[in-house]
TIBATI-461815 format. One record per atom (N, C-alpha, C, O, CB): z, x, y; residue in three letters. Coordinates in pm, whole numbers, padded with zeros to 5 digits, always signed. Each point is the difference from the previous one (the first is absolute). Glycine has a CB too. Layout:
REM residues N
ZXYala ...
//
This chain:
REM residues 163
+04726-00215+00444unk -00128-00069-00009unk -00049-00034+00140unk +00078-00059+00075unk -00018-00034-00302unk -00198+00129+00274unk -00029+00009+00148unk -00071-00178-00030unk -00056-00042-00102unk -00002+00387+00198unk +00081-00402+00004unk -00034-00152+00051unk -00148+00008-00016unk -00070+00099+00024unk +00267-00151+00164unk -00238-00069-00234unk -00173-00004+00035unk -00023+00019+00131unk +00087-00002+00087unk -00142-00155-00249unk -00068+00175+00180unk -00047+00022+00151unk -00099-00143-00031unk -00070-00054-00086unk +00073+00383+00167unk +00059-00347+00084unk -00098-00182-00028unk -00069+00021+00159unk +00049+00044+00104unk +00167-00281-00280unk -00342+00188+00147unk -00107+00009+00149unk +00093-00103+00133unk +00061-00103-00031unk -00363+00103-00148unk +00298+00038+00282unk +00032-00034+00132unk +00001-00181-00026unk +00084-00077+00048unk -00211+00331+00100unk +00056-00277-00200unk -00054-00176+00038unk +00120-00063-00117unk +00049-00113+00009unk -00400+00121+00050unk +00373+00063-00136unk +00057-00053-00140unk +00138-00040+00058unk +00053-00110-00008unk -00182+00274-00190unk +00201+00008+00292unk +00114-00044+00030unk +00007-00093+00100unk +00096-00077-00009unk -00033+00260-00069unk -00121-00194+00152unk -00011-00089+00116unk +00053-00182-00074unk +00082-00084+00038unk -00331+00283+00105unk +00129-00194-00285unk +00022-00118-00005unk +00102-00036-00135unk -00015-00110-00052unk -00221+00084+00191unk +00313+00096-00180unk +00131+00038-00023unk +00124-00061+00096unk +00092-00077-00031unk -00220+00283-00057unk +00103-00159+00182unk +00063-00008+00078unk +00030-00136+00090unk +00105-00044+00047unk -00174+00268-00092unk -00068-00272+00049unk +00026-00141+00040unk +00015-00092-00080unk +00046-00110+00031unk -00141+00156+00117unk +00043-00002-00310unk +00080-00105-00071unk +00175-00021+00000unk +00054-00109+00018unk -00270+00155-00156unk +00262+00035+00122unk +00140+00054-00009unk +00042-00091+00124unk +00078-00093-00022unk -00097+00368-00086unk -00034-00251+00249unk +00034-00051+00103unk +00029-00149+00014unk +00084-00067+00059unk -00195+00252-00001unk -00016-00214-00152unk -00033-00167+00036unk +00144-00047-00178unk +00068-00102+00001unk -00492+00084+00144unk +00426+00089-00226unk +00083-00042-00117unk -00065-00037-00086unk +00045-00070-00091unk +00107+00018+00192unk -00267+00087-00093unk -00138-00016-00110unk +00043+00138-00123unk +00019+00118+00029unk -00263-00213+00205unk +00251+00029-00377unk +00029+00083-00119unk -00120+00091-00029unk -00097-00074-00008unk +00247-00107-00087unk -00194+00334+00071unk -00138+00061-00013unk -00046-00072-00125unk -00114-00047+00000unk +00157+00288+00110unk +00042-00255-00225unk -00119-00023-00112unk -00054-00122-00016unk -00108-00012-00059unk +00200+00162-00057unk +00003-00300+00186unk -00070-00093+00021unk -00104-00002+00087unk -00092-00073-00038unk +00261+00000-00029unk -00188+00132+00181unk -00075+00045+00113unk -00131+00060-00063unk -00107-00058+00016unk +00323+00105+00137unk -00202+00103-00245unk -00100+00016-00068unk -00079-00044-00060unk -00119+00031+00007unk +00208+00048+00013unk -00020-00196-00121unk -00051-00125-00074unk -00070-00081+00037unk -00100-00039-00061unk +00240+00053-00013unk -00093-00061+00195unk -00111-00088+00113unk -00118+00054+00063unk -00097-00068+00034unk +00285-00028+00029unk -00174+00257-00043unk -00129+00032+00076unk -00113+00001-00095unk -00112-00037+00035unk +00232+00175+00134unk -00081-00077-00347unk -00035+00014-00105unk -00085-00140-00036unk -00118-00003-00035unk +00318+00182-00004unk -00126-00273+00053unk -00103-00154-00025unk -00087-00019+00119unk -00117-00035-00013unk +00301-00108-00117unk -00127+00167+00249unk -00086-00047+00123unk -00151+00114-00019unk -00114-00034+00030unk +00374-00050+00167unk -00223+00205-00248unk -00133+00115+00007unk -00079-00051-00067unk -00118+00000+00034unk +00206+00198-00019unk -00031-00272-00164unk -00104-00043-00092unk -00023-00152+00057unk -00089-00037-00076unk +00160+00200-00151unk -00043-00273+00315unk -00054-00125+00035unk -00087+00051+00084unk -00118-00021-00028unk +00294-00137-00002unk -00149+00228+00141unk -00118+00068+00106unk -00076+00102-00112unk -00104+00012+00064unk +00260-00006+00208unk -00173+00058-00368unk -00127+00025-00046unk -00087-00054-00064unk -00116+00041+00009unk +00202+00081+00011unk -00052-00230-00101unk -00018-00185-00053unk -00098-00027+00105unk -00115-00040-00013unk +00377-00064-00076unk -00200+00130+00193unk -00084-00113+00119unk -00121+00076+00080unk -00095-00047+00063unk +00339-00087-00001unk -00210+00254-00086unk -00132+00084+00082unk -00134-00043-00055unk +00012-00043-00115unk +00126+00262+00148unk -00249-00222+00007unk -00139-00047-00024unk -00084+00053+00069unk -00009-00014+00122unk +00071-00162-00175unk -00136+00246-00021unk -00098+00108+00011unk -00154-00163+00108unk -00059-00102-00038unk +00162+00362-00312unk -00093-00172+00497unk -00089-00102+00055unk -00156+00044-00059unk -00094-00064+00046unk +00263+00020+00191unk -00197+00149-00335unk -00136+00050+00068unk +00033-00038-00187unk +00092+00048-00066unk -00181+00175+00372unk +00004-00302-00346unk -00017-00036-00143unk -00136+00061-00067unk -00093-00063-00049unk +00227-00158+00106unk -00122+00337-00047unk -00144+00076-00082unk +00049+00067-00116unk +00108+00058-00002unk -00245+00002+00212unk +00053-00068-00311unk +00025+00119-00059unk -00103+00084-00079unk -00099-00052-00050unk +00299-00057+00056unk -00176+00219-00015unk -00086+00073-00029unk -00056+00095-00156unk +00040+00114-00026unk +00047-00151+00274unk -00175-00035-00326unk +00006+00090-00101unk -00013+00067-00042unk -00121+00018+00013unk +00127-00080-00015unk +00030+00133-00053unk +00003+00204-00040unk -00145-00022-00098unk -00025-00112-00045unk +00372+00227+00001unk -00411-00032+00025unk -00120-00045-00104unk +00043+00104-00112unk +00047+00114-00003unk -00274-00195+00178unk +00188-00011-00259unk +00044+00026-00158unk -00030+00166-00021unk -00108+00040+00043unk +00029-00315-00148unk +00184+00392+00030unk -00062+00127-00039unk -00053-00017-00048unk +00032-00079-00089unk +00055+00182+00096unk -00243-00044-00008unk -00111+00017-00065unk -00029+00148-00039unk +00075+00081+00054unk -00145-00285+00061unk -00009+00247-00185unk -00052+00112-00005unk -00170-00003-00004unk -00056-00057-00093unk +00292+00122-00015unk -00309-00006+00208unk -00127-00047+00036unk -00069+00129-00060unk +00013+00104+00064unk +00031-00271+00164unk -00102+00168-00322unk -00113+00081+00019unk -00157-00005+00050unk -00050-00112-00008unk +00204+00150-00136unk -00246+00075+00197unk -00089-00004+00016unk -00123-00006-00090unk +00042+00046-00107unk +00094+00018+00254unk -00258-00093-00162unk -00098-00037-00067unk -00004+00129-00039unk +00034+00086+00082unk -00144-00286+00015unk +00051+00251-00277unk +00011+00101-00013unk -00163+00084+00082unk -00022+00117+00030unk +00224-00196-00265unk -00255+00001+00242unk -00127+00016+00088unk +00034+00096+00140unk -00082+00090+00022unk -00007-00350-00113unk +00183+00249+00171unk +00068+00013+00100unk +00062+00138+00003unk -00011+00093+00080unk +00035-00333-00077unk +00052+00224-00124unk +00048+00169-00075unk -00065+00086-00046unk +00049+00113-00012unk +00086-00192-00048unk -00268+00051+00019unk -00085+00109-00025unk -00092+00048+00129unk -00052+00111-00001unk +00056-00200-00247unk -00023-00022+00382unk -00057+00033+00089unk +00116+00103+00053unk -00031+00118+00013unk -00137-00334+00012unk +00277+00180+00001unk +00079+00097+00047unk +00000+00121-00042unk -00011+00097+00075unk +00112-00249-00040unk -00084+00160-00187unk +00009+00124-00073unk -00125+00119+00008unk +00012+00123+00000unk +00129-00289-00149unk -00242+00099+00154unk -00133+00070+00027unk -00057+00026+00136unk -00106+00061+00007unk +00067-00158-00205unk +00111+00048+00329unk +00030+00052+00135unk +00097+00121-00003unk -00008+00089+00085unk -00029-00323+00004unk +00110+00234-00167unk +00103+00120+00024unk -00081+00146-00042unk +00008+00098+00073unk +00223-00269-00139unk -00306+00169-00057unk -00087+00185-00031unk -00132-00040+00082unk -00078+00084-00043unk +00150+00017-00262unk -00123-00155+00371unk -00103-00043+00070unk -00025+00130+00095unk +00089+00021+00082unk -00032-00291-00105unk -00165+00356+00023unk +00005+00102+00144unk -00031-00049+00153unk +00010+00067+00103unk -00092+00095-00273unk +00050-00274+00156unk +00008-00027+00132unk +00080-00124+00054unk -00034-00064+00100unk -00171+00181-00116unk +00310-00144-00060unk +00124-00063+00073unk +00068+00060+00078unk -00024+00121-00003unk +00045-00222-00145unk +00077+00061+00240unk +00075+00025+00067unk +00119+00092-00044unk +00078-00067-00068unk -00176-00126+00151unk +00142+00323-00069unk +00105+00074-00124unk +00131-00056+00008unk +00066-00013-00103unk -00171+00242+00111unk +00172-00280+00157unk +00114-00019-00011unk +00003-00196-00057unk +00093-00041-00069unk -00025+00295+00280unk -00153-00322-00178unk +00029-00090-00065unk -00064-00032-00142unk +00009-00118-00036unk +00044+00069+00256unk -00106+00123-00290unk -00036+00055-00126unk +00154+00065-00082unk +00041-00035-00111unk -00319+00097+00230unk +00320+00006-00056unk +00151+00088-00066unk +00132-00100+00009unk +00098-00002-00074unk -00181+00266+00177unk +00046-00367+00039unk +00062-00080-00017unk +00037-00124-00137unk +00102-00034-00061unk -00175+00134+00289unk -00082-00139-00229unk -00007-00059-00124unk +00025+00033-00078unk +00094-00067-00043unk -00187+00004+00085unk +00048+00196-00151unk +00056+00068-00078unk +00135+00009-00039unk +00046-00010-00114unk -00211+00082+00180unk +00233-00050+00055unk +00143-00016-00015unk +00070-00114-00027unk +00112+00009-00048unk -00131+00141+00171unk -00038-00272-00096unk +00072-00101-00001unk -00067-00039-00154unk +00093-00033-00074unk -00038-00030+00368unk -00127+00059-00333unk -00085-00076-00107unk +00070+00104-00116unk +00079-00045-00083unk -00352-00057+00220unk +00242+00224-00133unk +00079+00104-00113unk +00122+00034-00008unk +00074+00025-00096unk -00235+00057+00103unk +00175-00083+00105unk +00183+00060-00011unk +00113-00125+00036unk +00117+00022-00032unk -00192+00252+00144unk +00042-00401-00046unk +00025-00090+00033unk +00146+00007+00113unk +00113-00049+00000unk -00264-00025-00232unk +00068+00168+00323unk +00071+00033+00156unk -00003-00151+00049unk -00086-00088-00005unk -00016+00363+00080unk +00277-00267-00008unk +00000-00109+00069unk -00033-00008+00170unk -00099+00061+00038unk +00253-00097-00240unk -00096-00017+00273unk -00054+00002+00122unk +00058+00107+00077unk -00053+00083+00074unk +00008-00313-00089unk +00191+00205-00024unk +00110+00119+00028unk -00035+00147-00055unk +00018+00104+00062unk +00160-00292-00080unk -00232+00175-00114unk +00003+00174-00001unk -00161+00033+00031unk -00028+00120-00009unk +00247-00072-00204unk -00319-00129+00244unk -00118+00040+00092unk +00048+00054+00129unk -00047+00098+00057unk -00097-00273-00156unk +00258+00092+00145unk +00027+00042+00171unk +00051+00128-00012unk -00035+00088+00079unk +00103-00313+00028unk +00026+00250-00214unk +00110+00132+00019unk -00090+00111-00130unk +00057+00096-00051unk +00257-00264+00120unk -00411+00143-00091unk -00067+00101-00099unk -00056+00170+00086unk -00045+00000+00115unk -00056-00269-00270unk +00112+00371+00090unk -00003+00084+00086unk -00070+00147-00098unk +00036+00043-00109unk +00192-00185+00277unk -00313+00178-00095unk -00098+00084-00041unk +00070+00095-00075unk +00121-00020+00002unk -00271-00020+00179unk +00105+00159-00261unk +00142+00100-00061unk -00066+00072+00144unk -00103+00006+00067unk +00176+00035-00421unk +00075+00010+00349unk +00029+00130+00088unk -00006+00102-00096unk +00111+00009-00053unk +00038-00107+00229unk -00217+00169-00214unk -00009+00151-00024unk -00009+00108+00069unk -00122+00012+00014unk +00055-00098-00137unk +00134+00204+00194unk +00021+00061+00055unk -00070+00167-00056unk +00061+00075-00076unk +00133-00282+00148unk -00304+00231-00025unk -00024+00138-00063unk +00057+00107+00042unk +00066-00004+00104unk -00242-00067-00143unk +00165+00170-00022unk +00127+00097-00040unk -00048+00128+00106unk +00079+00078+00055unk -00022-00152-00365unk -00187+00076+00322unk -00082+00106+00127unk -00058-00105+00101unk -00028-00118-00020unk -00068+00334-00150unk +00083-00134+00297unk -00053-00046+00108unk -00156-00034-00042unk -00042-00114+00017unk +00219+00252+00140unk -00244-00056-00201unk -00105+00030-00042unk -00033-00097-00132unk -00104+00021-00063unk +00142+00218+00177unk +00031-00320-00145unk -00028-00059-00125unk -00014-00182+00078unk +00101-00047+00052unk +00063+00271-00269unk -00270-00289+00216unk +00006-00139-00023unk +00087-00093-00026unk +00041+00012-00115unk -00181+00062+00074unk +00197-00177+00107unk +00071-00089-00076unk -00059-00119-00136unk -00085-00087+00017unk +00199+00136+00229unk -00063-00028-00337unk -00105-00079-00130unk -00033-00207+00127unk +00073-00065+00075unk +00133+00236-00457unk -00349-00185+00335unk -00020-00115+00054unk +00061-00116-00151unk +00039+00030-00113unk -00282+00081+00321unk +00222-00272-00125unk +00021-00088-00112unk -00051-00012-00132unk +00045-00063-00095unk -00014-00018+00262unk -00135+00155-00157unk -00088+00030-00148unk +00087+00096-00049unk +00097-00038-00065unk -00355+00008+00122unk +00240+00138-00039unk +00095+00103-00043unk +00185-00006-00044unk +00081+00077-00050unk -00285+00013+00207unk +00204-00199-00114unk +00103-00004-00006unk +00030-00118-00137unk +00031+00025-00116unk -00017+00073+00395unk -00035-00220-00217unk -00071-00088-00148unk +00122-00075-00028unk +00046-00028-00111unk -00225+00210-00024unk +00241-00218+00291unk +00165-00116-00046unk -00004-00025+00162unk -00071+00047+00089unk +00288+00080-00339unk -00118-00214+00248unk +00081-00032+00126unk +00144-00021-00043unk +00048-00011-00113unk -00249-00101+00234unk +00262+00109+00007unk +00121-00043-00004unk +00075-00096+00033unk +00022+00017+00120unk -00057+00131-00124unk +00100-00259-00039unk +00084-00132+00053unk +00086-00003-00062unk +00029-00009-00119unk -00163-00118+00180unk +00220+00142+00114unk +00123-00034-00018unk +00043-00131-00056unk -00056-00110+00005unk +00062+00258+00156unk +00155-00098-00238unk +00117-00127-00046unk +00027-00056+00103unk +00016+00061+00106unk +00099+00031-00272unk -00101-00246+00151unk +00048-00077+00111unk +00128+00006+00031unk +00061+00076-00075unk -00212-00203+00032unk +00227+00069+00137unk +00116+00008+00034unk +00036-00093-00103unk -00066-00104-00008unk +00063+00175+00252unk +00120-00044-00342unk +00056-00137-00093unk +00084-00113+00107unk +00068+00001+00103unk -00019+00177-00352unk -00105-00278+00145unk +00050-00143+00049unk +00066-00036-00093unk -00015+00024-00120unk -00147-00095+00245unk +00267-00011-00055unk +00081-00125-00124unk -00072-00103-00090unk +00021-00036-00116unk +00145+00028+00286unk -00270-00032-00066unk -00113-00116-00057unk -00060+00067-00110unk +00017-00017-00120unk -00085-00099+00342unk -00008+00199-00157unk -00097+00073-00095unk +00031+00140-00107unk -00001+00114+00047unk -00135-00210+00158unk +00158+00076-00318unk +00055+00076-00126unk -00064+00090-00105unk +00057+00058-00092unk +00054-00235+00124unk -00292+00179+00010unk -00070+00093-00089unk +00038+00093+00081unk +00034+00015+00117unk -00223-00119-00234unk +00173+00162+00021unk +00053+00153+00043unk -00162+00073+00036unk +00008+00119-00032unk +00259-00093-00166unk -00388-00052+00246unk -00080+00033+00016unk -00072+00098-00067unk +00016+00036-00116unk +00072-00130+00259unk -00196+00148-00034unk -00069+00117-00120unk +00091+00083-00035unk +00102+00024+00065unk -00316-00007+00015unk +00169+00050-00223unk +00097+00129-00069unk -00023+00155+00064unk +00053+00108-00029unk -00072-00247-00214unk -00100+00095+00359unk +00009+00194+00079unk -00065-00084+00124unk -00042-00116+00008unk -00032+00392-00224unk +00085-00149+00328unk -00041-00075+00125unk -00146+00056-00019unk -00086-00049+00073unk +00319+00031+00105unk -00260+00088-00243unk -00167+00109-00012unk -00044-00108-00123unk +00064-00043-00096unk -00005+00386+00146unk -00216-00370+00003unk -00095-00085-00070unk -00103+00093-00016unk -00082+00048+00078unk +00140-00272+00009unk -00033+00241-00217unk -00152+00100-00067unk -00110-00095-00044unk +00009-00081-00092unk +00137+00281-00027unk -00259-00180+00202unk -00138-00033-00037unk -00022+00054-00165unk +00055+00102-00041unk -00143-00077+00322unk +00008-00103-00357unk -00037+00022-00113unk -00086+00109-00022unk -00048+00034+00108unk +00089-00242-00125unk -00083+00279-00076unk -00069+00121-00039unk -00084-00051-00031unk -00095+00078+00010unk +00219+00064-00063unk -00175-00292-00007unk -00092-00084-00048unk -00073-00026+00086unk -00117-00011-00035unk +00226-00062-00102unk -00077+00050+00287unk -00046-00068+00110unk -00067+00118+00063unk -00088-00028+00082unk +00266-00166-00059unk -00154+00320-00044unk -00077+00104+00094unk -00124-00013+00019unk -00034+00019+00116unk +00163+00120-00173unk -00190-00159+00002unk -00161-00002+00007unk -00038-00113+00126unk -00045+00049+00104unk +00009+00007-00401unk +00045-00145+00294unk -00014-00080+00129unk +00164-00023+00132unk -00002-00052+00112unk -00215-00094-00322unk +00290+00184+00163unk +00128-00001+00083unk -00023+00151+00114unk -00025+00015+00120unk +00207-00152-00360unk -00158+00222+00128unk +00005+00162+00113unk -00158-00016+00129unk +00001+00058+00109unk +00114+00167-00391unk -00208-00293+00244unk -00102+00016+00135unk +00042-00095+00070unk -00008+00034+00118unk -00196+00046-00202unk +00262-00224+00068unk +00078-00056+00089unk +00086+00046+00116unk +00000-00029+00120unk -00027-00066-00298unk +00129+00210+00074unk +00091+00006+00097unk -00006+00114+00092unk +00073+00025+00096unk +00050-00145-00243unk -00274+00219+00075unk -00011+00095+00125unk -00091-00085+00119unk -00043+00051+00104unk +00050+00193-00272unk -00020-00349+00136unk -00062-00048+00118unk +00080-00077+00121unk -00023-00018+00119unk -00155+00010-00288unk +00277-00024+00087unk +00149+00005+00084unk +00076+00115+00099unk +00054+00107-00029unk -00034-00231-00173unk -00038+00062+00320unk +00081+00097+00123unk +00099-00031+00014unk +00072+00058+00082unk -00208-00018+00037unk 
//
């Protein structure tokens, strides 16, 4: 059976108990009450405290949601913060998969052939997050987000207006 390995400071003070004829587990016992009288006695000088505010769940006026919603097929909004919206309001992209969301790559098969644009194409892609211990949904069920077939009519001129 190999010996514990005990840190440098431990044996040291091992050692001077032994020296002085001090017993370890009475010794232990004493530092054991003295840790808890000195933490008894510590006192926080800066007496603030601070309160967490209650979880809420806030929604917006539905007034608010339809202005939004009717900026997004609008032809003269803005496309990327138009698709932005879209995305977050329909598909309910978080902040993380807005940052890491990524156009499809389609690769055509001739030189001579076009690469399909975002219309043509009619999805994106977001990536799975790195898993966490904290966090346990198992997230979306594909990293490819298909736009609706319902939505074409005002979605597809959106997104060819998207560069």
């Amino acid at each position: 059976m190999r010996p514990l390995r005990r840190h440098w400071h431990a044996q040291q003070d091992e050692a001077l108990c032994i020296a002085h004829g001090a017993q370890l587990p009475r010794l232990s016992a004493g530092l054991l009450q003295l840790g808890q009288v000195q933490q008894n006695a510590l006192v926080n000088p800066v007496q603030r405290q601070a309160f967490a505010p209650s979880p809420t769940i806030r929604h917006y006026a539905p007034e608010v949601i339809e202005g939004l919603c009717s900026y997004v097929p609008a032809p003269d909004a803005n496309p990327e913060e138009a698709l932005v919206l879209y995305l977050i309001i329909f598909h309910a992209l978080s902040v993380w998969e807005l940052q890491h969301a990524q156009l499809p790559n389609l690769y055509p098969l001739h030189k001579g052939i076009a690469s399909p644009t975002l219309a043509e194409a009619y999805h994106i892609r977001v990536p799975g997050s790195a898993p966490s211990l904290g966090d346990r949904s198992p997230g979306r069920p594909s990293i490819q987000v298909d736009f609706p077939e319902a939505a074409v009519l005002w979605l597809r001129p959106l997104l060819e207006r998207y560069r």
